[in-house]
N, C-alpha and C positions, 0 to 999 in steps of 0.2 A: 441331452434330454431337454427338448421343449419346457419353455416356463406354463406353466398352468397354475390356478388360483389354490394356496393351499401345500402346496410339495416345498415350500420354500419357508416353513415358520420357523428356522432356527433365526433368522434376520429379527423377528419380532420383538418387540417389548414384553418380558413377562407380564402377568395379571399383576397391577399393584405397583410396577416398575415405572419409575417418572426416565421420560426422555431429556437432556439435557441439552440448552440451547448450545452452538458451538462459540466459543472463547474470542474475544474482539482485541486487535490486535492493530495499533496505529502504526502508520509510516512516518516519521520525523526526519525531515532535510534540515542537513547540518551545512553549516556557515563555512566556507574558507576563503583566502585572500585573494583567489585565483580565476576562478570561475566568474565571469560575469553576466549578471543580473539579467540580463536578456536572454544569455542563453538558459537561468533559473525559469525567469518566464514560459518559454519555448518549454521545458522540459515537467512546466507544471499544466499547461493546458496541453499538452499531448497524449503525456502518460497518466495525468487524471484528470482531463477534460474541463479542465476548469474555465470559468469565463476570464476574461483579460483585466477584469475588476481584480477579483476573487484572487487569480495568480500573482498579481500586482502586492495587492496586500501581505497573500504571505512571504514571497521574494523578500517584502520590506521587512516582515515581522524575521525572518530566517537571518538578514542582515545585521537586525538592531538588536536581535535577543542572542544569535548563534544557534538559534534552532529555532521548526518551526512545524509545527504539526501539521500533514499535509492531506489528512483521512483515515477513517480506522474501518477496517475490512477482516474478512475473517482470515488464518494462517496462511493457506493458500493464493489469496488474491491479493495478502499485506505484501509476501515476498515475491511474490510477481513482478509488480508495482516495486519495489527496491532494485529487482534485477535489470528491471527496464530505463530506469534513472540511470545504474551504474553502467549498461549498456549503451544509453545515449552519451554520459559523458565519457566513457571511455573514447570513442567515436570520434568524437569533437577534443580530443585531448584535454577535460579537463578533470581536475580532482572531486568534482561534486559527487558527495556521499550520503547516503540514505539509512538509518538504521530504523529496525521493526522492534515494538517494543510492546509487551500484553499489557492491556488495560485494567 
């Protein structure tokens, strides 16, 4: 059946019904002894586009602290973003790890 305006209001908000924003959801790269800093780098201006400042910093902030917050996104686009970290390092053999955590 064709969408037409109106056939389709079980989707709707009831009258009175608040819509609710969706849940924000950070990506945190985690420190290990193995993986190095350049390829940190590479894997933070690729898979979140960062500038070469910005990736710089957190590389160092993810070194000095053991963790480092790298963006918060909604459920969808947080594990994306983890799956593409853990893909690139797997790739390049290293242990670098990602976890997604609700804000």
């Amino acid at each position: 059946m064709p969408f037409a305006p109106g056939n389709d209001s079980k989707t709707l908000p009831k009258k009175g019904e608040k819509l609710q924003e969706p849940k924000d959801y950070r990506v945190v790269l985690l420190n290990d002894d193995f993986t190095t800093m350049d390829f940190v780098v590479q894997v933070l201006r690729s898979v979140f586009h960062l500038s070469m400042e910005d990736a710089s910093y957190i590389m160092l902030c993810v070194h000095k602290k053991g963790r480092g917050i790298v963006g918060v996104y909604t459920f969808d686009i947080a594990h994306t973003k983890a799956d593409q970290v853990h893909k690139m390092a797997d790739e390049s053999q290293f242990p670098l790890r990602c976890i997604v955590e609700e804000v």
